[in-house]
C-alpha positions in Angstrom: 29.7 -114.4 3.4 32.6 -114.8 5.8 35.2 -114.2 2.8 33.7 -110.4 2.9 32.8 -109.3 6.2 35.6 -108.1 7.3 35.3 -105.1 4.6 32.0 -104.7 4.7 31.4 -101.5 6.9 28.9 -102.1 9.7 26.4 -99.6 10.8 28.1 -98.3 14.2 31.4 -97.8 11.6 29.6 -95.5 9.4 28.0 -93.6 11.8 31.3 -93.0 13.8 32.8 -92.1 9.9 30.3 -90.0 8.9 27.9 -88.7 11.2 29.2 -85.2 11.9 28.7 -84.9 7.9 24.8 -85.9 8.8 24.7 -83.6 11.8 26.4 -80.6 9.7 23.2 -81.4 6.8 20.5 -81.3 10.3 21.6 -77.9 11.1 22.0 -76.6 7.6 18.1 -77.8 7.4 17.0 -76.6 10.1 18.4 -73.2 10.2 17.4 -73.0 6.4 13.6 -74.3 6.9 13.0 -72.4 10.0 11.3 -69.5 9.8 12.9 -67.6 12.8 16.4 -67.4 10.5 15.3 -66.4 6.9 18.7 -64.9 5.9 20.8 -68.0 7.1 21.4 -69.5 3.1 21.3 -65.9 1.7 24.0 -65.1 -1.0 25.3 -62.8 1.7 25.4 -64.5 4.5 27.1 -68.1 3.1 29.8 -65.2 1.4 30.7 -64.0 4.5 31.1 -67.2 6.7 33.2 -69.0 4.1 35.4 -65.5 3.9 35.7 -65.5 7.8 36.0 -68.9 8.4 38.8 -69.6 5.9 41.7 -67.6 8.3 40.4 -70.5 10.9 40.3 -73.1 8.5 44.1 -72.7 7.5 44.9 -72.0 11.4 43.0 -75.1 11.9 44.7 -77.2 9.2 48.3 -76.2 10.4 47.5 -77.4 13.6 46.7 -80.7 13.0 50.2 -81.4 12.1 51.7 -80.7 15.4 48.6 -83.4 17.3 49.9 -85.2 13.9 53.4 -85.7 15.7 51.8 -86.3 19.1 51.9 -82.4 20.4 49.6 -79.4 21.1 50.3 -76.6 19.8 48.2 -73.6 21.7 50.4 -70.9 19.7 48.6 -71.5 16.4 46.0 -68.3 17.1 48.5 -65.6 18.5 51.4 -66.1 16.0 48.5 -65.7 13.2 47.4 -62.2 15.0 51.5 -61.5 15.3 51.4 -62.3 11.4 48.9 -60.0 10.5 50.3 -57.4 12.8 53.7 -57.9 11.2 52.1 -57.9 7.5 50.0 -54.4 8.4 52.7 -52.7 10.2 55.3 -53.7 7.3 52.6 -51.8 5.3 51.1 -49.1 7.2 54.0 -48.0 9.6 57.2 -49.0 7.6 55.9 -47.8 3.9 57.4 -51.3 2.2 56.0 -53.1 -0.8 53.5 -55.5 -0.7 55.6 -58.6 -1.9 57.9 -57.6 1.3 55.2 -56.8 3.8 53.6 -60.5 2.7 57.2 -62.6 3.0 57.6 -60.4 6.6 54.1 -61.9 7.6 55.3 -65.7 6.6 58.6 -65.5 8.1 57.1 -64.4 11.4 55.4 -67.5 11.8 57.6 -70.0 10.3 60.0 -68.2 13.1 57.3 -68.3 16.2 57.1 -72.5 14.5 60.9 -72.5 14.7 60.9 -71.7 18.1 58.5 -73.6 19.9 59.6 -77.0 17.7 63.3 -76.5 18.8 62.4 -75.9 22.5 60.0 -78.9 22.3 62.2 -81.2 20.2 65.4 -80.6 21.6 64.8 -79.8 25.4 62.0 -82.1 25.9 59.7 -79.2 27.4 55.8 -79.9 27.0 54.3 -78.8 24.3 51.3 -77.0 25.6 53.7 -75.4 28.7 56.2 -74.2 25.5 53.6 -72.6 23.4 51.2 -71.4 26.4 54.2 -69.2 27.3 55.0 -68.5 23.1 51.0 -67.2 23.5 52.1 -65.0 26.5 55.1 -63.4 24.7 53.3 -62.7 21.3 50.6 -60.8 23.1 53.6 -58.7 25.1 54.8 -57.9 21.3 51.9 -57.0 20.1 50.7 -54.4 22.3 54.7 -53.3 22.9 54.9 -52.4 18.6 50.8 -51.5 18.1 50.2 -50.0 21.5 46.6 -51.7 21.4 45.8 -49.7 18.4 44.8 -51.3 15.0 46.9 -51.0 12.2 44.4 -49.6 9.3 46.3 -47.3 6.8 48.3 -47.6 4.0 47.2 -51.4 3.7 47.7 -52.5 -0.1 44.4 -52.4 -2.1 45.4 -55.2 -3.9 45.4 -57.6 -0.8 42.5 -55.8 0.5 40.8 -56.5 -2.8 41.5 -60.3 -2.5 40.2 -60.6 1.0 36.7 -59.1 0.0 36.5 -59.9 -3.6 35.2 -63.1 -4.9 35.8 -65.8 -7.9 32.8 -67.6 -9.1 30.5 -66.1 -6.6 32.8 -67.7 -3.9 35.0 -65.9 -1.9 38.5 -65.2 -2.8 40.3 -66.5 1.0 38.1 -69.3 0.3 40.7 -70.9 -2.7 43.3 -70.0 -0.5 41.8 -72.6 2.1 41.1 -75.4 -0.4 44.8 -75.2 -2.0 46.3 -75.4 1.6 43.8 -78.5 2.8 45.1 -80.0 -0.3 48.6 -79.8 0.1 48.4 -80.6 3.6 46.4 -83.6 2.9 48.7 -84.7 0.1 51.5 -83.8 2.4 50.6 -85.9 5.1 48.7 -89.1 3.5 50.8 -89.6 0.7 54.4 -88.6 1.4 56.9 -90.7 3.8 57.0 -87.3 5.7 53.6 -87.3 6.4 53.6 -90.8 7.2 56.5 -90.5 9.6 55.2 -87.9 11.3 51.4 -90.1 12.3 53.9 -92.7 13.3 55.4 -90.4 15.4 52.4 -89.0 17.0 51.2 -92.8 17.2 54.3 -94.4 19.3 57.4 -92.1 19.7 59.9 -94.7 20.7 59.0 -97.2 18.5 59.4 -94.8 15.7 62.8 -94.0 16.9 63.1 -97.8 17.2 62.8 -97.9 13.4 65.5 -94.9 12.7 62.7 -91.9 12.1 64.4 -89.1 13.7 61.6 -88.0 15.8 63.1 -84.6 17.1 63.3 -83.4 13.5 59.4 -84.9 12.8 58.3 -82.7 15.8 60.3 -79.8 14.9 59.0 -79.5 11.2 55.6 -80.4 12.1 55.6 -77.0 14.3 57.6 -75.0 11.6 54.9 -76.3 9.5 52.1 -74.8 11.7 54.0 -71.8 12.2 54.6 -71.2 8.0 50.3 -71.7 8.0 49.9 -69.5 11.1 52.0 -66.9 9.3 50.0 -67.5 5.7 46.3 -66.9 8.0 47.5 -64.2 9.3 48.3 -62.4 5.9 45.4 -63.9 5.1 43.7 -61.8 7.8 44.9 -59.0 6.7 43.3 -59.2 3.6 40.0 -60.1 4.9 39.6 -56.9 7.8 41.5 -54.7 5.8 44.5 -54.3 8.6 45.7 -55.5 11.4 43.7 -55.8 14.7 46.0 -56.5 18.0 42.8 -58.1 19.7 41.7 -61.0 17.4 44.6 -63.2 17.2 44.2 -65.8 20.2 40.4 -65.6 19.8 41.3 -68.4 16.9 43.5 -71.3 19.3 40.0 -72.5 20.6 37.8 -73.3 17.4 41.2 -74.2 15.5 41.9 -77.3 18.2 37.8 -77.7 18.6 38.1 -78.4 14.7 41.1 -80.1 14.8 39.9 -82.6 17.5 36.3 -83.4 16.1 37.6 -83.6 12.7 39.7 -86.4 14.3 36.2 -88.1 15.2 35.1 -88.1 11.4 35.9 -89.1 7.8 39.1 -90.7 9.4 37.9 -91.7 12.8 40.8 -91.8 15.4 43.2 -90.3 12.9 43.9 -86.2 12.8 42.9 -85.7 9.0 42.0 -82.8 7.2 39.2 -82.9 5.3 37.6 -83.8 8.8 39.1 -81.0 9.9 37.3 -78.5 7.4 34.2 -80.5 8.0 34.3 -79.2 11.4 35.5 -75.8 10.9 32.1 -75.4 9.1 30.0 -77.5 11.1 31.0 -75.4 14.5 31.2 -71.9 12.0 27.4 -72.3 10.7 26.2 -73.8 13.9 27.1 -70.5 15.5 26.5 -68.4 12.6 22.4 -70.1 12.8 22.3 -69.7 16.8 23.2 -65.7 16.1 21.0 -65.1 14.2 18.4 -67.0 15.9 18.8 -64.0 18.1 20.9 -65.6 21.1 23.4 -63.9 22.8 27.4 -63.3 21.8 28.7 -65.5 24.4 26.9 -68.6 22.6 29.9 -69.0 20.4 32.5 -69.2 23.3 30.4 -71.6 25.0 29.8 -73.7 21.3 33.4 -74.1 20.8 34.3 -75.2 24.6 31.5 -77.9 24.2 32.7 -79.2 21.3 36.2 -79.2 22.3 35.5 -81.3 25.4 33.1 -83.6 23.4 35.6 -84.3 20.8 38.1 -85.3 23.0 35.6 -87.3 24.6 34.7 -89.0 21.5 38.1 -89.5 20.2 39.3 -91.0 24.0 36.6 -93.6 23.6 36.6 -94.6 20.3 40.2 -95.0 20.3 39.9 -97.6 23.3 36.8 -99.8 21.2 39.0 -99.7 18.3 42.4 -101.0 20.2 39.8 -103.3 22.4 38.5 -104.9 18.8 41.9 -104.5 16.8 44.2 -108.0 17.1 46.5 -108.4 19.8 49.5 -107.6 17.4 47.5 -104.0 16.3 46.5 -103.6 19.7 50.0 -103.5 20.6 50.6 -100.1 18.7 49.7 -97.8 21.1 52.0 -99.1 23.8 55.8 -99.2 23.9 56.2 -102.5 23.1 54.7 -102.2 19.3 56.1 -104.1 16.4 58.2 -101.4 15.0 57.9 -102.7 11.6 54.1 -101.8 11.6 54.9 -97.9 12.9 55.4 -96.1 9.8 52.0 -96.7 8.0 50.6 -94.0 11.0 47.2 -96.7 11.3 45.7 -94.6 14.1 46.9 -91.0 16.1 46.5 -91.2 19.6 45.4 -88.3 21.5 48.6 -86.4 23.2 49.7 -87.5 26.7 48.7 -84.1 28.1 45.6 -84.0 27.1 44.3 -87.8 27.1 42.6 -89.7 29.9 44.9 -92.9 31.2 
């Protein structure tokens, strides 16, 4: 019995792995059974919260590469708006072809992604001070080129036809979601890229120790973001028929509130995401149940804070039980002295310095 009990998962283990998956089937019940929320598992209404909630759940995904590699990045939500502004104005103000007006959209992310991961990487600036003041400048651009006004005509019907069309019964964007979890997921579990940059986000200098050149890791890992950014916001496009100046930053919040309590489940203590789009659901029909339960708009500001704070919470302490329990050698990981041989393998991502408790 001995031989095997170190494999055999104990009951606090899967809890902590997989009960946000049990909480996410509690709500789906309850909002389903009750009688107060009849058209909660309507056709209709699972259509339109999978449509919605896939511009978040890429936004989301491209910023778990970033906490990946040890950083925040708090630009993920405007440089999508600035992406869909770009991709409808390309359209609607400038008269260009689609296949221009959709490589315009991509660039400008990849570009916002370019900047923030050279001023982080190579200056050493904080990563939520850099793309806090990225934020401020996209929303200066934005009203400056759309003078508050949404951008409406002349968008393509073919890309309005993919945001509101479905395959299957299932939303169009959706697919677009599910091929970008998976190539971030294989990206970052199964490449040396991906596993470079979790070593990074676990222990920076022992990952220089071992030759990874961490300025480069940091500075794809927000490129990366950016290109994903710049993909959700075409994405957007598609889905509202236009561009709307106002919505961008509304997404930074429930991305990282995703991002962070995916990090508490499937892949406890580790940014992952198929966690990630757990969440993204989990918080998206949570708050989709409470509005039509009747409660007031603000519920889903306040649903998204909560869960931030918890997450972290969660992730702060069952990081320390799991370096508390882990072997003096493991243990050593998080701190600068780690065995540099053991870095690459990305075992567990720590919460970034800004944001974690000491």
């Amino acid at each position: 019995m001995t031989k095997y009990s170190t494999w055999i998962p104990k009951p606090l283990d899967i809890l902590e792995r997989y009960g946000l998956l049990v909480l996410f089937a509690a709500v789906i019940l309850f909002f389903w059974l009750s009688g107060e929320t009849p058209q909660f598992m309507t056709t209709a209404n699972v259509q339109n919260v999978l449509s919605n909630e896939s511009v978040l759940g890429i936004i989301a995904i491209g910023s778990v590469i970033p906490l990946a590699a040890g950083q925040i990045d708090l630009s993920v939500g405007p440089a999508a708006g600035l992406s869909s502004i770009v991709t409808a104005g390309m359209m609607s103000k400038s008269g260009l072809p689609l296949g221009v007006a959709l490589c315009a959209g991509i660039a400008i992310g990849a570009v916002v992604g370019l900047v923030n991961g050279l001023l982080v990487a190579r200056t050493g600036i904080n990563s939520i001070i850099v793309t806090l003041g990225t934020t401020s400048i996209i929303a200066a651009i934005v009203q400056w080129y759309t003078s508050g006004l949404a951008l409406t005509t002349g968008i393509s019907p073919s890309l309005v036809k993919i945001g509101l069309g479905t395959w299957l019964g299932i939303p169009r964007p959706f697919y677009f979601l599910l091929v970008a979890a998976l190539l971030v997921w294989y990206l970052l579990e199964y490449t040396p890229v991906g596993r470079y940059v979790y070593a990074t986000g676990t222990n920076a200098k022992a990952a220089e120790l071992v030759g990874l050149g961490v300025p480069r890791l940091v500075l794809f890992s927000f490129v990366s973001a950016g290109i994903l950014a710049g993909v959700a916001g075409v994405l957007l496009v598609a889905v509202q028929s236009g561009g709307n100046p106002q919505i961008g930053p509304n997404y930074t919040l429930p991305a990282l509130a995703a991002a962070f309590l995916g990090a508490t489940t499937i892949k406890p203590g580790r940014y992952n995401i198929f966690g990630t789009l757990a969440a993204v659901f989990f918080l998206a029909f949570s708050v989709n149940g409470l509005t039509l339960w009747g409660t007031d708009v603000w519920v889903s500001d306040l649903f998204n804070g909560a869960a931030l704070i918890i997450a972290v919470g969660v992730a702060v302490v069952s990081g320390r039980r799991r370096r508390a329990a882990a072997p003096p050698a493991a243990a050593s990981a998080d701190g600068d002295t780690a065995d540099p041989s053991t870095v690459p393998s990305g075992t567990e991502t720590r919460i970034p310095d800004t944001v974690r408790a000491n």
